[in-house]
C-alpha positions as CSV (number, residue, x, y, z in Angstrom):
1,X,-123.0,-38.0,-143.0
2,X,-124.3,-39.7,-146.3
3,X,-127.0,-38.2,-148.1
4,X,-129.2,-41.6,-147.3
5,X,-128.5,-41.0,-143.6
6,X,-129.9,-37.4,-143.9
7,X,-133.1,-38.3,-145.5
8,X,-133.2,-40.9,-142.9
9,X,-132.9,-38.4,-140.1
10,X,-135.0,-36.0,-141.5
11,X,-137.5,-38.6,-142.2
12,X,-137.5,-40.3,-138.8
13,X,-137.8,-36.6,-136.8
14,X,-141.0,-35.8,-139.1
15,X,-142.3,-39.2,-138.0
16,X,-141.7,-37.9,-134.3
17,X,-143.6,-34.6,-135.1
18,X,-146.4,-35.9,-136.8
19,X,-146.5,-38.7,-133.9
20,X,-146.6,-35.6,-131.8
21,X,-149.0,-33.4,-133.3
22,X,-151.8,-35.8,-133.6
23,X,-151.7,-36.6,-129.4
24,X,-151.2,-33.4,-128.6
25,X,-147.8,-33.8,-126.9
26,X,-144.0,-32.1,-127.5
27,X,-142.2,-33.6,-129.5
28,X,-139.9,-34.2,-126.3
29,X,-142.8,-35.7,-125.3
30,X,-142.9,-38.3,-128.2
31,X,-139.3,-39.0,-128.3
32,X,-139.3,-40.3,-124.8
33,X,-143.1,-41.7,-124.7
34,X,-142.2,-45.3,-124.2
35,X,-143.7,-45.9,-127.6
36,X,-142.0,-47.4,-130.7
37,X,-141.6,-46.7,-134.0
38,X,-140.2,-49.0,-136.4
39,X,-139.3,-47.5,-139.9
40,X,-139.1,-49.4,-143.3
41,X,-136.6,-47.3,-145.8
42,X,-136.4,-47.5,-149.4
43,X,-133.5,-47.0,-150.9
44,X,-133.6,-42.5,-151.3
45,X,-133.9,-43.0,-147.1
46,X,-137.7,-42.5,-147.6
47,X,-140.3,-44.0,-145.0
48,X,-142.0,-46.1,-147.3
49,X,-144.2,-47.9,-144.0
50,X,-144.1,-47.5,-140.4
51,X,-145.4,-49.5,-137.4
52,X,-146.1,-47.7,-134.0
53,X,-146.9,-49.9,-130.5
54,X,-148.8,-47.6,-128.8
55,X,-147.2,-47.8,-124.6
56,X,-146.9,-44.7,-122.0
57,X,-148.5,-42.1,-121.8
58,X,-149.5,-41.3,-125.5
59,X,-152.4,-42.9,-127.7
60,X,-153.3,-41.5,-131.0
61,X,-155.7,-41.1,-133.4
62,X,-154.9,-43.6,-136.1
63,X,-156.2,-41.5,-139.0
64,X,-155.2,-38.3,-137.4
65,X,-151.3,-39.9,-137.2
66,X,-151.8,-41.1,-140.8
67,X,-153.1,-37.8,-142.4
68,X,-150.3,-35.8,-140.8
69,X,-147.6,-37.8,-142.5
70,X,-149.6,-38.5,-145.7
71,X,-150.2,-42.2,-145.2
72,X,-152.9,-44.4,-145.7
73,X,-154.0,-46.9,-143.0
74,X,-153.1,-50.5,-143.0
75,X,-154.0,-51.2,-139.7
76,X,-154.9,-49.9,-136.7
77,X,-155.8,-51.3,-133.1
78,X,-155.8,-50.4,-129.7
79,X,-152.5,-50.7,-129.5
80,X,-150.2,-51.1,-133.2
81,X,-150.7,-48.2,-136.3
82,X,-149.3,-49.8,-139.6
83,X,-149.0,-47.1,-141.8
84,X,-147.8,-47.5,-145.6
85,X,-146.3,-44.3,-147.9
């Protein structure tokens, strides 16, 4: 594996964990929640921004999702987080 898909891996499970953490879940729990996560990459593999759709069984806190991965808040509704790095 690249060092670019690495980051990206890395990147994308702390994503899951933070997504995890802030509604109180597993992070087996996130992975399979029925939400998703879309991921914008620069070009070191870092998320840069990140969209959630909120669907399932977990709703989070959009500030407590965006302090956990050190993002500020773009926007946030009942059910889409936009998150930027």
């Amino acid at each position: 594996m690249s060092a670019y898909s690495n980051t990206c891996s890395r990147e994308h499970k702390s994503v899951l964990e933070a997504l995890a953490a802030a509604s109180g879940r597993s992070p087996e729990d996130a992975e399979g929640c029925g939400c998703t996560v879309a991921l914008t990459f620069n070009a070191d593999g870092h998320v840069v921004e990140l969209l959630l759709t909120q669907r399932g069984f977990i709703t989070v806190s959009a500030s407590e999702f965006a302090s956990r991965l050190g993002a500020e808040i773009v926007s946030a509704d009942a059910e889409h987080i936009r998150l930027r790095r």
